[in-house]
C-alpha positions as CSV (number, residue, x, y, z in Angstrom):
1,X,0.0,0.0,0.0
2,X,1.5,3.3,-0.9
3,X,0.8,5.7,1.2
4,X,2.2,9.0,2.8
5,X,3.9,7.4,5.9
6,X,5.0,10.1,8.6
7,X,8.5,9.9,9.7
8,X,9.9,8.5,12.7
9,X,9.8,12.1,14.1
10,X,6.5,13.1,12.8
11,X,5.1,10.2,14.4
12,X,6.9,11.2,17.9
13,X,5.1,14.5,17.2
14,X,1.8,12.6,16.7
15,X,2.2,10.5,20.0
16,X,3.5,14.2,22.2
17,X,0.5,15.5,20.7
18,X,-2.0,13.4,21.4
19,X,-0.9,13.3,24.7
20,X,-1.2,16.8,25.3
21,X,-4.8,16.8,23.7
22,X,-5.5,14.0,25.7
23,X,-4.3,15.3,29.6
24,X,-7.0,18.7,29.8
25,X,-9.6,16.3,28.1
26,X,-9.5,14.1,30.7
27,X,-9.2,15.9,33.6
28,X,-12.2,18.2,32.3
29,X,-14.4,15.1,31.5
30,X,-13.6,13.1,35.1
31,X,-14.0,16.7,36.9
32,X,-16.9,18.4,35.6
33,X,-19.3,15.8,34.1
34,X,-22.9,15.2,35.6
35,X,-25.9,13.9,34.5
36,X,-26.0,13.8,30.6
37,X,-28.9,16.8,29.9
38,X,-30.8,17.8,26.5
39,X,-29.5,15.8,23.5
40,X,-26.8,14.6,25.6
41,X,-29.6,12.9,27.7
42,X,-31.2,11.3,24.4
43,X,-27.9,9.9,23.3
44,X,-27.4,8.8,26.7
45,X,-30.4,6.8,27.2
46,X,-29.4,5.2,23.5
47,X,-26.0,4.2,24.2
48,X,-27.6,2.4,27.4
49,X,-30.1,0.9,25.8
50,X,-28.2,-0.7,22.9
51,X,-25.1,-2.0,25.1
52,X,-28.3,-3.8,27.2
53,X,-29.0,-5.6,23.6
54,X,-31.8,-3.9,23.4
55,X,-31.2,-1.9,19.9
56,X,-32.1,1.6,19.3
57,X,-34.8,1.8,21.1
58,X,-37.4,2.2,24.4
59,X,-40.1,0.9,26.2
60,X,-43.7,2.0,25.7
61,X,-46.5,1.0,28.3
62,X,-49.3,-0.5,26.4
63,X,-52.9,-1.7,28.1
64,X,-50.2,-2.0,31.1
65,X,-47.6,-4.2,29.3
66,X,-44.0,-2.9,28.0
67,X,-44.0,-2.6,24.6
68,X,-40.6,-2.3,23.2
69,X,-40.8,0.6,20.4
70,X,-37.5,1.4,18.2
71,X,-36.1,5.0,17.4
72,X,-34.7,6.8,14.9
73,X,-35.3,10.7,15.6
74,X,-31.4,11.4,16.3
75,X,-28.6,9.7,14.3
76,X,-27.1,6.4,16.0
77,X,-23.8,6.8,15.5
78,X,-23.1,8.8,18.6
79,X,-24.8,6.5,20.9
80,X,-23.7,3.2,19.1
81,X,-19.9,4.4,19.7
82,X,-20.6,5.1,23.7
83,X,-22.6,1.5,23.6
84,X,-19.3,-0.4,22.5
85,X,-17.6,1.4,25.5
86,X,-20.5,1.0,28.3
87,X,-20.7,-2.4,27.2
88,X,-17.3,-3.3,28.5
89,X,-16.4,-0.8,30.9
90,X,-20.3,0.1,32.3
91,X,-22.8,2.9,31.7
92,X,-21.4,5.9,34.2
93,X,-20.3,9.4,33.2
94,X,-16.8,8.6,33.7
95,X,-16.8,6.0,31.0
96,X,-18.4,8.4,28.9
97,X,-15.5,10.7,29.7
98,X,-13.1,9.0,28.7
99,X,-14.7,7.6,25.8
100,X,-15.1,11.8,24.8
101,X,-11.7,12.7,25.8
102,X,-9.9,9.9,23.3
103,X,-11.8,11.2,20.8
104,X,-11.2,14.5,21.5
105,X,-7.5,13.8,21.2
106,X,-7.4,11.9,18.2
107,X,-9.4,14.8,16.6
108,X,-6.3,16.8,17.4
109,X,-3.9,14.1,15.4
110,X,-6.1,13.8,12.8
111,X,-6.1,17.5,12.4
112,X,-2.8,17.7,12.0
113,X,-2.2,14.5,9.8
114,X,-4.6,16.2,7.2
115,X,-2.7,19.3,7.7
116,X,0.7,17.6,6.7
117,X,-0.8,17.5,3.4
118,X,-1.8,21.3,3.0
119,X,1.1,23.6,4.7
120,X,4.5,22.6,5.9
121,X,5.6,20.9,8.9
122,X,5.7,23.3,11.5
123,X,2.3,24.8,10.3
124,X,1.0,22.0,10.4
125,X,1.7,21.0,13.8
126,X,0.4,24.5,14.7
127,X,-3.1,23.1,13.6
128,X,-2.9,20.3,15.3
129,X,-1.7,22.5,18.6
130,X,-4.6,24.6,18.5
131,X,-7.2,21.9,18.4
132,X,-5.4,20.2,21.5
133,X,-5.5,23.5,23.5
134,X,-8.6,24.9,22.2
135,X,-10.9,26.0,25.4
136,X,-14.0,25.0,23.7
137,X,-13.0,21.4,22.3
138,X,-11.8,20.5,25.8
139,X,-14.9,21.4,27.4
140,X,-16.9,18.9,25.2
141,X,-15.4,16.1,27.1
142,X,-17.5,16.6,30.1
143,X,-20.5,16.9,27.3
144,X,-22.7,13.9,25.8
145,X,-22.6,15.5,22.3
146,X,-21.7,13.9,18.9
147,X,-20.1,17.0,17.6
148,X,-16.2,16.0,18.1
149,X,-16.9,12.5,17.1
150,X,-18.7,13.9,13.8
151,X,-15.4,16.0,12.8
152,X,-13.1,13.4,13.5
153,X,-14.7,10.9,11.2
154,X,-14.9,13.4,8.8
155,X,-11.7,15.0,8.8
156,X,-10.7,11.2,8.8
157,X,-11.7,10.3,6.1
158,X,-10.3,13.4,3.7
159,X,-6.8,12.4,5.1
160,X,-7.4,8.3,4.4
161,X,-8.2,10.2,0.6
162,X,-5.5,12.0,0.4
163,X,-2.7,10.1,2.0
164,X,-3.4,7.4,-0.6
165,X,-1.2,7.2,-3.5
166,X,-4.1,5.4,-5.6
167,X,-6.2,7.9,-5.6
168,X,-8.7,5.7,-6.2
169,X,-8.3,3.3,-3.8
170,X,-8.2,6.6,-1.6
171,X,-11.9,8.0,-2.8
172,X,-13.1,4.2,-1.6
173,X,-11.9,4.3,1.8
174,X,-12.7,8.1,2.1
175,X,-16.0,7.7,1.0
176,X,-16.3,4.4,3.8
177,X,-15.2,6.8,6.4
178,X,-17.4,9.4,5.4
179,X,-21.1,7.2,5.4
180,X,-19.5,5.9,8.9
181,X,-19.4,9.6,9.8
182,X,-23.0,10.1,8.2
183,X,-24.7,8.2,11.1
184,X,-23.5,10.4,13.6
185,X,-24.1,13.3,11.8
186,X,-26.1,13.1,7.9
187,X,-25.1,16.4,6.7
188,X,-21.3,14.2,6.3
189,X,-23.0,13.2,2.7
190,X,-22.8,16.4,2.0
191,X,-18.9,16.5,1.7
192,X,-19.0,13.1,-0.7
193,X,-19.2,15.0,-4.1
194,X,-15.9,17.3,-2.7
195,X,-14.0,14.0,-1.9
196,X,-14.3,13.2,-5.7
197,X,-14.1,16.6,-7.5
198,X,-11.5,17.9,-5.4
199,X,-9.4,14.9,-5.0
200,X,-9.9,13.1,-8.4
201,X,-8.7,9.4,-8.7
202,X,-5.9,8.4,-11.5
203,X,-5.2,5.5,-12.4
204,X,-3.2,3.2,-9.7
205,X,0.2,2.4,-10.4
206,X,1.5,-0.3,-12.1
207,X,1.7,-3.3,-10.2
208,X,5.4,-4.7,-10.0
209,X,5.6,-8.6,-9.8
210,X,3.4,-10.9,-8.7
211,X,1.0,-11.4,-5.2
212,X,-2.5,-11.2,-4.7
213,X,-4.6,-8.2,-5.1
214,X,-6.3,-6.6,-1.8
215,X,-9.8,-6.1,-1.1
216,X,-9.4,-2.4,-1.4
217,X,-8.1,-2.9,-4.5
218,X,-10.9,-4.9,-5.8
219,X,-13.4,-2.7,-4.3
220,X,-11.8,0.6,-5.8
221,X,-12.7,-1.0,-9.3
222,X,-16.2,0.5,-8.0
223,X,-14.5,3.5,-10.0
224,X,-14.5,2.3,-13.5
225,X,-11.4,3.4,-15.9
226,X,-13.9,4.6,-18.4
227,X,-14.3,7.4,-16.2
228,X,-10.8,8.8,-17.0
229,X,-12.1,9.8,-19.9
230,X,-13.2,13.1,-20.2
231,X,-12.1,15.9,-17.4
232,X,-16.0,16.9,-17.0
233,X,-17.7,13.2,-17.2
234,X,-15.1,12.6,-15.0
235,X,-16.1,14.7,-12.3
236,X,-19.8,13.6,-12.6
237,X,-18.9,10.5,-12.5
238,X,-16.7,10.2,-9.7
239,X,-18.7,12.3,-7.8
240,X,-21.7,9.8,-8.3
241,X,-19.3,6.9,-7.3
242,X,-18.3,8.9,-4.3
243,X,-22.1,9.0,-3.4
244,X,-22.7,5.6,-3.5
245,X,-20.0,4.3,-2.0
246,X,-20.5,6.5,1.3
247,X,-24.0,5.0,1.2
248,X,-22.4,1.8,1.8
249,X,-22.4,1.9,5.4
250,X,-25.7,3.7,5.8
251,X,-28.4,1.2,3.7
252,X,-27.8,-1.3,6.7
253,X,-29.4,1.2,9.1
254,X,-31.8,2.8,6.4
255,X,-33.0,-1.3,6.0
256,X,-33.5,-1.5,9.9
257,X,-35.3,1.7,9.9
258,X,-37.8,0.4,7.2
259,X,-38.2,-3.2,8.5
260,X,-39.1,-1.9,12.3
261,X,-40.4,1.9,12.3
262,X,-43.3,2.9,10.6
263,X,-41.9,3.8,7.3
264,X,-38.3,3.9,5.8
265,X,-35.5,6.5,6.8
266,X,-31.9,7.0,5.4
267,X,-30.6,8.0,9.1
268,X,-32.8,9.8,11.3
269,X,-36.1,11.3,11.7
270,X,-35.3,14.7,12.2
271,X,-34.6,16.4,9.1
272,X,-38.4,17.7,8.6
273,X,-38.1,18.5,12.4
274,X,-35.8,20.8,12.1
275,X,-36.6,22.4,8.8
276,X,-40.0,23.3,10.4
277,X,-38.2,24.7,13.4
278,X,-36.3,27.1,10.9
279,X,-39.4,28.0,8.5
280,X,-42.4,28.4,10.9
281,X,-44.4,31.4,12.6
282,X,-42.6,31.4,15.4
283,X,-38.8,30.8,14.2
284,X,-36.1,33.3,15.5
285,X,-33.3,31.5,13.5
286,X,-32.1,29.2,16.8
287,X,-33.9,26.2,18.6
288,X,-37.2,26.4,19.5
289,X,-39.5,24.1,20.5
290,X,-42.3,22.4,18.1
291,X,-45.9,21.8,19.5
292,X,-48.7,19.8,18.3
293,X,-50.4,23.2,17.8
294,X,-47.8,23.9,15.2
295,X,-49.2,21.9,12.5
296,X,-48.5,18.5,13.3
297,X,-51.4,17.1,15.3
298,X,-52.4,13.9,14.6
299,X,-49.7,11.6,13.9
300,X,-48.7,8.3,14.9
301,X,-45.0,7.4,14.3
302,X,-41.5,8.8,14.2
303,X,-41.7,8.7,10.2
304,X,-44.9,9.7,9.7
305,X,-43.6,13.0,11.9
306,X,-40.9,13.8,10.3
307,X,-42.6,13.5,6.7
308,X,-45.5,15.8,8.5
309,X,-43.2,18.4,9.6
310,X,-41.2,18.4,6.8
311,X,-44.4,18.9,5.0
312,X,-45.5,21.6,7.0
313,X,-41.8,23.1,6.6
314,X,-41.8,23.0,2.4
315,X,-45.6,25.0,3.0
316,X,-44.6,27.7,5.1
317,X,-40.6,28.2,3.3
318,X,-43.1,28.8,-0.1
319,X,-46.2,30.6,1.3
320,X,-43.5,32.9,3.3
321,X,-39.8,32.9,1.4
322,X,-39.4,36.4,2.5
323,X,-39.2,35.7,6.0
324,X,-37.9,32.8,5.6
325,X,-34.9,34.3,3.8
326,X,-34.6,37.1,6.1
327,X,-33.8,34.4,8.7
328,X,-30.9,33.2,7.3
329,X,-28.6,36.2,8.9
330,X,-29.8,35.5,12.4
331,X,-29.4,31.6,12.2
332,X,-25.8,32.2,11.0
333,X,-25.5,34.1,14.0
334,X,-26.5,31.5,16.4
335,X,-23.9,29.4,14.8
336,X,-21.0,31.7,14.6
337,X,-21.1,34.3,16.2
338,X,-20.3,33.3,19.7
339,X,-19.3,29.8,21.9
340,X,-21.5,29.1,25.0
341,X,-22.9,25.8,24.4
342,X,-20.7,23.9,26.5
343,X,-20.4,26.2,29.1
344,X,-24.3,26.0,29.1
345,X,-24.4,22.4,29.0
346,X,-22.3,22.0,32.2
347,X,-24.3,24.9,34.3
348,X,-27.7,23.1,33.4
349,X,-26.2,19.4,34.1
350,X,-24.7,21.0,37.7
351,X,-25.7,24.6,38.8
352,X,-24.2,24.2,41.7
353,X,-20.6,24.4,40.1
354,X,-21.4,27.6,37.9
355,X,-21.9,30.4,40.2
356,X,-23.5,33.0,37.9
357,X,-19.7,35.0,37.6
358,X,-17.7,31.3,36.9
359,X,-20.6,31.0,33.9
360,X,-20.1,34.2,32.5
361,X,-15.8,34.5,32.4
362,X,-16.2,30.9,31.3
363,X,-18.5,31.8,27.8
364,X,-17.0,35.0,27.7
365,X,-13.2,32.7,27.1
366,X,-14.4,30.2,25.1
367,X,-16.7,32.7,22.8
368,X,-13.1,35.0,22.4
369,X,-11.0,31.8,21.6
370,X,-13.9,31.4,18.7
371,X,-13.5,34.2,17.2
372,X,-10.0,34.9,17.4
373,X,-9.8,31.9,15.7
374,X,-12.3,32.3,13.1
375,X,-10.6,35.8,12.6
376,X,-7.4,34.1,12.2
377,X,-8.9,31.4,10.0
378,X,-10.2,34.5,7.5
379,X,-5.9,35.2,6.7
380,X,-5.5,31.0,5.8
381,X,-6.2,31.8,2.2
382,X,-4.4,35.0,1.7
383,X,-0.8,35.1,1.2
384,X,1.5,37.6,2.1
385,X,1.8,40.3,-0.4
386,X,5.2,40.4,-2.3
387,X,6.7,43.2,-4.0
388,X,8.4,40.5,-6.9
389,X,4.8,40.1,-7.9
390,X,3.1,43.5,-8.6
391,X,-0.1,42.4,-9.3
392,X,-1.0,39.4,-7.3
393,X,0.4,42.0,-3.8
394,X,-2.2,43.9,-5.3
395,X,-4.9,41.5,-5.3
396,X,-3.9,39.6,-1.8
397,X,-3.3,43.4,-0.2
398,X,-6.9,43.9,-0.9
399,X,-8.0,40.8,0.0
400,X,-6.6,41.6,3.5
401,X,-7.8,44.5,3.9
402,X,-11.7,43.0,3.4
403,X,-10.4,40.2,6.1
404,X,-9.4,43.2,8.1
405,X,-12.5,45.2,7.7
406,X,-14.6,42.0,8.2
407,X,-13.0,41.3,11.5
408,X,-13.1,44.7,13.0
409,X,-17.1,45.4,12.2
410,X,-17.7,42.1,13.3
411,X,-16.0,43.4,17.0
412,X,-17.2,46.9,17.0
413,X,-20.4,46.4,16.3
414,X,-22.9,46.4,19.7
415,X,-23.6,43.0,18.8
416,X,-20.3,41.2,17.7
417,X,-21.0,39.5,14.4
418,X,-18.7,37.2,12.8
419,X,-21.0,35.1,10.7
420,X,-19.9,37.4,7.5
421,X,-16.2,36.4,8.8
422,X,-17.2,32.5,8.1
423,X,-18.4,33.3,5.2
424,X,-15.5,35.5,3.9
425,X,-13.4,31.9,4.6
426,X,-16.0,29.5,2.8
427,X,-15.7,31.2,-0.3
428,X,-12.4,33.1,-0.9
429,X,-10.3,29.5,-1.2
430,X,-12.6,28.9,-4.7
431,X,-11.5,31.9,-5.8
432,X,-8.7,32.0,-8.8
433,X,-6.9,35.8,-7.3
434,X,-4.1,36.8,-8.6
435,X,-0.7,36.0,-6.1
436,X,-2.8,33.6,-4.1
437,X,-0.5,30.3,-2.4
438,X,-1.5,27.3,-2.8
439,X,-4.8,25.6,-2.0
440,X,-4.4,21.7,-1.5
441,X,-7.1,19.4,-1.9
442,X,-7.1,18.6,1.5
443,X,-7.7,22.5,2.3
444,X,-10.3,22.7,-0.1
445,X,-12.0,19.6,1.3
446,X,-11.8,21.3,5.0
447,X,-13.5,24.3,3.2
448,X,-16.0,22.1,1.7
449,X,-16.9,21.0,5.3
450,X,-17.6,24.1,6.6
451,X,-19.5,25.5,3.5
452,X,-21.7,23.0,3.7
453,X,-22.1,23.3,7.6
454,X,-23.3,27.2,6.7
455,X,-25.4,26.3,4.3
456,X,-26.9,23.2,6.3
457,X,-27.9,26.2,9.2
458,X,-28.9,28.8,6.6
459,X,-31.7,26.1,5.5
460,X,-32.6,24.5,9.0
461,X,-31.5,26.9,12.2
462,X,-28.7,27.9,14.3
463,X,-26.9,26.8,17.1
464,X,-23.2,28.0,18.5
465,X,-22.6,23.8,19.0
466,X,-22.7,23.5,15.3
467,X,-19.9,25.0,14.8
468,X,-17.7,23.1,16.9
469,X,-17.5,20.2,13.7
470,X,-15.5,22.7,11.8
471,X,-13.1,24.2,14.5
472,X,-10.7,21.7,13.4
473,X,-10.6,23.2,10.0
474,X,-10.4,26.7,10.9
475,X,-7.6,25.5,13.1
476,X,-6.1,24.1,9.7
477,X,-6.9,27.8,8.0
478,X,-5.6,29.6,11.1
479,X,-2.3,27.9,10.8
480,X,-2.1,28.5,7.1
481,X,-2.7,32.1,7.7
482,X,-0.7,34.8,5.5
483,X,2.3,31.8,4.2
484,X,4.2,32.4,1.3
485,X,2.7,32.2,-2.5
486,X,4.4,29.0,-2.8
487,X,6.5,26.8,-0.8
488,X,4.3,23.8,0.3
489,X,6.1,20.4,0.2
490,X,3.4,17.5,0.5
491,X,4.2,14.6,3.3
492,X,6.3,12.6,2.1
C-alpha cells in the first residue's frame, strides 16, 4: 500500500500531541461531568439501551404491558460508539468521559495528519496545537454531544483520501469513512461529491511482480477506468461513485429503519423537524420548541412525523420565502457568532458548580478563543503580499484588507458579528486571485466542510454547538494564515 507514511519524528510529534490533547480532556471530563442533559440525555439513554442488547430503542406501556418501540429521531452513530464502550467498561459518566476525551485527542492528530498535506511541517503541527489546547473542544469532554466525534470521522476520512497514492483506492476508503461519519451526523453526505471533485482518482500504479490483489483494491474497481475519460464526465462521475460508496455503510441502518419503524429512513427522523423549526411562525433563526399546535397534530410514528413536519416546513418556506430568507442572517449568528454551548451544557447538568460570575468568564473565554480563531482562520487563504509580484500583492493586499475590515465590524459592532467572517473563509479559497498560495485538496475539502455546515444552518437553524464540527478546520486555515505564495512540500 503506498501511502504518505510520517517519519519516525512526525510520528513522535503525533504520540507528544496526542498526549497533550488528551491530559485537559480528561481531567475536564472526570472533573466536571454530571448527568448527561438535552440531547446529551437522548444519546445517553441510547447508548444504554443498545449496550443492554436492546437496539435503538425504548419501552412503551401499552394496556399496562411494555411494549418495546424502536427510534430513529437522532442519528445512531453517537450513541452506538458510547454503547461499544459502556458495554465493557459500564454505563457511568466517567466511562463516557473518557470515551469523549480519546476522541477529542485523536481529533487533534487527525487534524494535523490532514494538515501535513496542506502547509509545511511546522504549520502543520500548529493546527494540530490549536485543536489540543482549544478551550471550547476540551470542554466537550464533560458533554454527551456527537459533535467532536462527527469532525473526527470526517476529517478522517479526507486524510485516508488524500494520504493514498491510488487515488482511487483513496476516494473508496474516504467515502467508507465518510457514510461511517453520516450516522452520527447526515449532513457528512454532504462532503461526498468534494472527496471526488476535489481529490480526483488516476489510475493506480502499475503493479510490480506478482502477489495477490487486496480487497481495497478490488473494491476501488467500483470506480471504473472509463471514467478517465473526459475531465467533465469525469467529475460527474466520480462524484456519483463517491455518493454511492458513502452510502455503503448507511443502507444497513436505512433497512433497519424500514423493516421496524413505521416507514423507511436514510438516518434519522429529524430532518423535517428541524426544517419546520427554521421556517415556521414562530422561528427566531435558533432552537425552539415544536408543539402539536404547530401543525403536526395527529400523527402516529417517528416517520410519519418527520414527513408531517417536513411537510409543513416546504408550505410555510413557499407561502412565506421572505421571511424565511430574512432568517438566514440570524441563524448564522446562532452558529457563529459566539461559543457558550458547552459552558451552558455544564451549568444546566450542575448549577451548583457555575456560580453566575464562573458562567459568564467561562463563555466570555471560550466565545473569544472562537472568534480569534475564526478571525485568524479568514488570513488562511491570503498570502502575504510580495513586491516581486506587482499584481498578485495587489490582489492579496486587498483581499486583507476585506479580512481586516470584516474582523473589525464584526467586534465593533454592539452585537459582535462574525457570521460574514465565516463566510468570507467558505468562499475566498474557490476563488482563482491573482498571487494567491496554494490551495491543496485537502484545504479545499476542509472548506468544503464548513461550507456546507453554513449552508446546512442557513436552510434549518442555528446553534453555536454546530460549529464546533468545523473548529478543526479553521484550526487548519488559522495555521495557514498569510504563508508564502508557494513553498508547500506534501508529506512525504
Amino acid at each position: 500500500m503506498s501511502v504518505g507514511r510520517p517519519a519516525r519524528g512526525d510520528a513522535l510529534f503525533g504520540a507528544r500531541l496526542f498526549v497533550v490533547a488528551l491530559a485537559p480532556r480528561l481531567w475536564v471530563g472526570l472533573s466536571w461531568a454530571g448527568e448527561p442533559v438535552w440531547d446529551g440525555h437522548y444519546y445517553d439513554f441510547g447508548a444504554r439501551r443498545i449496550a443492554q442488547g436492546l437496539g435503538y430503542s425504548d419501552d412503551l406501556t401499552i394496556d399496562g404491558h411494555l411494549v418495546w418501540h424502536p427510534w430513529a429521531h437522532y442519528p445512531v452513530g453517537y450513541s452506538a460508539f458510547l454503547a461499544a464502550f459502556y458495554r465493557v467498561f459500564g454505563a457511568s459518566h466517567a466511562v463516557a468521559a473518557v470515551a469523549n476525551a480519546l476522541v477529542g485527542a485523536a481529533l487533534a492528530v487527525v487534524t494535523w495528519a490532514l494538515a501535513r498535506h496542506a502547509l509545511d511541517a511546522t504549520r502543520a503541527r500548529i493546527a494540530g496545537l490549536i485543536v489540543a489546547v482549544h478551550p471550547g473542544l476540551i470542554l466537550y469532554a464533560a458533554l454527551l454531544m456527537s459533535e467532536p466525534l462527527a469532525a473526527l470521522l470526517t476529517l478522517a476520512a479526507f486524510w485516508l483520501a488524500v494520504r493514498d497514492d491510488d487515488r482511487r483506492r483513496g476516494l473508496v476508503v474516504g467515502a467508507l469513512v465518510l457514510g461511517v461519519a453520516a450516522l452520527v451526523r447526515p449532513q457528512a453526505l454532504l462532503c461526498a461529491p468534494a472527496l471526488a471533485i476535489l481529490h480526483p482518482p488516476s489510475p493506480p500504479p502499475r503493479k510490480q511482480g506478482g502477489g495477490s490483489v487486496s480487497a481495497l483494491a478490488r473494491l476501488s474497481a467500483l470506480v471504473p477506468p472509463a471514467l478517465l475519460a473526459g475531465r467533465g464526465a469525469r467529475g460527474v462521475g466520480f462524484a456519483l461513485a463517491a455518493c454511492a460508496i458513502a452510502l455503503v455503510p448507511v443502507l444497513p441502518w436505512t433497512a433497519r429503519n424500514c423493516a421496524v419503524m413505521d416507514g423507511c429512513a436514510l438516518v434519522s427522523t429529524n430532518a423535517g423537524w428541524n426544517l419546520a423549526i427554521g421556517a415556521f411562525p414562530r422561528a427566531t433563526g435558533r432552537f425552539e420548541t415544536l408543539r402539536s399546535s404547530d401543525g403536526c397534530r395527529e400523527v402516529t410514528g417517528q416517520v410519519q412525523q418527520d414527513r408531517c413536519w417536513l411537510d409543513y416546513g416546504i408550505d410555510q418556506i413557499r407561502a412565506h420565502p421572505g421571511r424565511w430568507l430574512a432568517l438566514v442572517p440570524a441563524k448564522l449568528g446562532f452558529t457563529f457568532d459566539h461559543e457558550s454551548f458547552a459552558v451552558e451544557y455544564l451549568h444546566e447538568a450542575r448549577p451548583e458548580a457555575w456560580p453566575e460570575d464562573r458562567r459568564v468568564r467561562a463563555r466570555d473565554a471560550t466565545t473569544l478563543a472562537h472568534r480569534l480563531l475564526l478571525a485568524a482562520a479568514a488570513l488562511g487563504c491570503i498570502a502575504f503580499p510580495s513586491a516581486r509580484r506587482p499584481r498578485g500583492a495587489l490582489a492579496q493586499g486587498a483581499l486583507l484588507i476585506v479580512a481586516a475590515g470584516l474582523v473589525a465590524v464584526a467586534f465593533a459592532v454592539d452585537v459582535p458579528t462574525f457570521w460574514p467572517v465565516a463566510v468570507f473563509v467558505s468562499i475566498v479559497p474557490w476563488l482563482p486571485f491573482p498571487g494567491r498560495p496554494d490551495v491543496p485538496p485537502a484545504m479545499l475539502l476542509g472548506v468544503a466542510l464548513l461550507a456546507t455546515t453554513l449552508l446546512t444552518h442557513a436552510v434549518f437553524f442555528g446553534e453555536d454547538r454546530y460549529h464546533m464540527v468545523v473548529t478543526p478546520v479553521l484550526a487548519l486555515l488559522a495555521a495557514a494564515a498569510l504563508r508564502p505564495r508557494t513553498g508547500f512540500a506534501p508529506a512525504a
